[in-house]
C-alpha positions, 0 to 999 in steps of 0.5 A, a space after each residue: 500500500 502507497 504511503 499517504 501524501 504528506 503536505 506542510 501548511 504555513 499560517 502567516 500571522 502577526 504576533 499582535 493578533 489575538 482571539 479573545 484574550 489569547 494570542 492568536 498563534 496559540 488558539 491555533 495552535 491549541 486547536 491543532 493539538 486538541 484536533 489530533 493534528 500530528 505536530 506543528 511549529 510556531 516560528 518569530 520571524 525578524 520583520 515582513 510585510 504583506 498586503 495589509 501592513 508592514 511590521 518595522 524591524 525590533 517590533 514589539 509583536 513580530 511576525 509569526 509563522 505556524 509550519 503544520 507537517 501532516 497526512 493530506 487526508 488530515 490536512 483536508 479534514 483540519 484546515 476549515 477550522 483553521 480557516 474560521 479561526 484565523 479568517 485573515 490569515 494567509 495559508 499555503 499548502 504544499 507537498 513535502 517529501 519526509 527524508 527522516 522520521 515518523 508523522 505517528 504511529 499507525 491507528 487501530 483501523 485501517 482501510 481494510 477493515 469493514 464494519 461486518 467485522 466489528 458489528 453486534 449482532 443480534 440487535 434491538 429494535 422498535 417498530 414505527 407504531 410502537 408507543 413513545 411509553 414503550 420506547 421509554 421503557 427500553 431507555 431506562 429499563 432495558 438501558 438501551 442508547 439507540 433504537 432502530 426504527 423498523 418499518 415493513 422489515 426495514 430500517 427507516 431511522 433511529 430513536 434514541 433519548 434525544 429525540 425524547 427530549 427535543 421531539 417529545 418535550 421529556 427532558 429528564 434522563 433515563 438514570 432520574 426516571 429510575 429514581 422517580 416514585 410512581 406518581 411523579 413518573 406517570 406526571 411526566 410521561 403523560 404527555 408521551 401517552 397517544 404518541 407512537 414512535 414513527 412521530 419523532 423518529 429521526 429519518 436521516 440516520 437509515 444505516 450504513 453497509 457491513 462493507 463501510 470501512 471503519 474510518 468511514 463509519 466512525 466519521 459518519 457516527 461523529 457526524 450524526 451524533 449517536 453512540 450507535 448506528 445500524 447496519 443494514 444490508 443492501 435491501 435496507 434491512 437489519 444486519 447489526 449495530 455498529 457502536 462506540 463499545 465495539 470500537 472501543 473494545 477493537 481499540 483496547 485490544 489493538 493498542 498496546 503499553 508501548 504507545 504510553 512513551 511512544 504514542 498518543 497520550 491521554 493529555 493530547 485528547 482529553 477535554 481540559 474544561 471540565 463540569 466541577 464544584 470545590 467543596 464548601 459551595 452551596 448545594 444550589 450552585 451545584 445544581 445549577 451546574 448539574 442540571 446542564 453538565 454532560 451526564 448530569 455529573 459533577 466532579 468534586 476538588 479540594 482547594 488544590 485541585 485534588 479529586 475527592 470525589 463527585 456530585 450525580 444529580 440523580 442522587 442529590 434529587 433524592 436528598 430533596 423532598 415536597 415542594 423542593 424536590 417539585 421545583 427541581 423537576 421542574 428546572 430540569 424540564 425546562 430548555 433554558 438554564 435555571 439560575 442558582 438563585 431559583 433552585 433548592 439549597 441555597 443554605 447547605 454546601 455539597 459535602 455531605 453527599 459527595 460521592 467517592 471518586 470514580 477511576 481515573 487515567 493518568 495523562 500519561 495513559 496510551 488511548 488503548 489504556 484509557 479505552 480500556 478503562 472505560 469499558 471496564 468501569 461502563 462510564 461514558 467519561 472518566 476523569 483524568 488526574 496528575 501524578 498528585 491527583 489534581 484534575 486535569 480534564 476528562 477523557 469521554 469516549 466521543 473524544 477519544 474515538 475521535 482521536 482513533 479515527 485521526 490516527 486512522 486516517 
């Protein structure tokens, strides 16, 4: 097999450019180190001048040329979020030929690697006439993430919670519904009842092909937006599922400790902003944070940053009863953000219903180790901490997908 091409970019900018308060050359740079770009290489020049202006010599903010080395197809990919970051930049692209060293280490997915080969099979499904109660039922019962959506013996689309809560008005997760009382949950699903799943399927995710080779399906996940999707044959009727787990089980075993020094690391791939509270803050900022934080979770520092543990919303419903615990159902069910001010637990910090911490990955970790604790702990995201146990960010299994299909590439 021919090697991919290899292409060199150069981003010209001035040292006076910023976005936001940052220099501009380091957003740039972030993103490129944050998108799974293979390296790249911020160089000062002396002076210069271009059609806008000229920069005198012993200028304060001189010149700055960014020189990106990477795989085409990963050029291709990256460049338009270069271009929206960096709109009045000039860019060029050229093709180099690499005399000495190594862009990166081969991914776990090669082109020659189908779907058929990592697929789950048997799969569940829905019918289209089937109620919106019983679709509920397999989310928060049976724990399924995805349906497919059968018509006539045909896949016609996808139904999942996000259709629930943006098509269907129920915006409580299926980890709160387990922990509602009978009479609050009957309350909230009343508006489902009458309402059959072919309303609100989404039609646009109709599957793809045992044959799709995996970089390709794992680009057509990313853009739909689901943890799974399903694999039809070429009648468009059901051949499997193809998920997130199956890939991470793939990456797990493909991968191995070596990457950990001479491979992509956790640190280049996790996600730095992370939902967190400091012990000793009030329970009612703490929901105004959980209500929104991805997965409805929060993690918990000391004051040095150290992880001591986490905050689930669907345990802190439990702590509240009466016209509290109404009117925190009510702040999740809403679209818009309920300010601290107009939820429960003004007077009382978070410490008492800390929960212990989960397992963590070391910065350091190779993608094959972080895949494989995320499989074994069955969490969608895992926090990532420093040799003295501060929390540096999260790995979730969306990100380091990601990251497997930009080595794959």
């Amino acid at each position: 097999m021919a090697a991919p091409a290899v292409q060199r970019v150069r981003i010209y900018l001035n040292g006076e450019d910023r976005s936001g308060d940052r220099p501009l050359y380091q957003v740039v740079l972030a993103e490129l180190r944050q998108s799974g770009a293979t390296g790249a290489t911020v160089i000062a020049a002396l002076t210069g001048f271009g059609p806008r202006r000229q920069v005198p010599p012993l200028a304060d903010r001189q010149p700055v040329v960014i020189e990106w080395v990477d795989h085409a197809g990963r050029i291709k990919r990256l460049l338009p979020l270069i271009g929206e970051l960096a709109p009045s930049a000039l860019i060029t692209v050229e093709p180099v030929e690499v005399v000495q060293g190594a862009l990166r280490p081969g991914g776990p997915f090669g082109a020659e690697q189908m779907v058929s080969d990592l697929m789950q099979v048997p799969s569940r499904t829905i019918a289209h006439n089937a109620s919106l109660i019983e679709a509920l039922e397999h989310f928060v019962t049976a724990r399924a993430e995805v349906l497919p959506v059968i018509d006539n013996n045909t896949v016609i689309g996808v139904i999942s919670t996000r259709e629930l809560a943006w098509r269907a008005g129920l915006r409580l997760a299926p980890e709160l519904l387990r922990v509602l009382g009978p009479a609050e949950g009957t309350a909230l699903v009343a508006a489902l009842k009458g309402r059959s799943v072919g309303e609100i399927v989404n039609r646009e995710v109709c599957g793809i092909a045992p044959t799709t080779p995996i970089p390709q399906a794992l680009t057509m996940m990313i853009e739909w937006g689901y943890t799974e999707i399903p694999v039809v044959d070429d009648q468009g009727r059901l051949a499997g599922v193809f998920g997130q787990r199956e890939v991470l089980q793939a990456a797990a075993r493909t991968l191995t400790a070596v990457q950990t020094s001479e491979g992509v690391q956790v640190r280049m791939v996790m996600q730095a902003a992370t939902a967190r509270i400091a012990l000793g803050q009030s329970l009612a900022t703490a929901l105004a944070l959980l209500i929104t934080a991805p997965g409805q979770l929060l993690f918990v520092v000391d004051e040095a940053g150290r992880l001591v543990g986490t905050l689930r919303l669907a345990s802190v419903l439990n702590h509240f009863q009466g016209d509290e615990r109404s009117l925190l159902l009510a702040a999740i069910q809403r679209a818009q953000p309920t300010p601290a001010t107009a939820l429960p637990g003004a007077r009382q910090t978070i410490d008492t219903l800390v929960e212990p911490p989960p397992s963590t990955v070391a910065l350091d970790a190779s993608l094959g180790s972080a895949a494989q604790q995320l499989l074994d702990h069955n969490a969608e995201r895992l926090p990532v901490v420093d040799h003295d146990g501060r929390l540096s960010g999260i790995i979730a299994r969306g990100a380091l997908i990601r990251a497997l299909l930009q080595q794959s590439e």
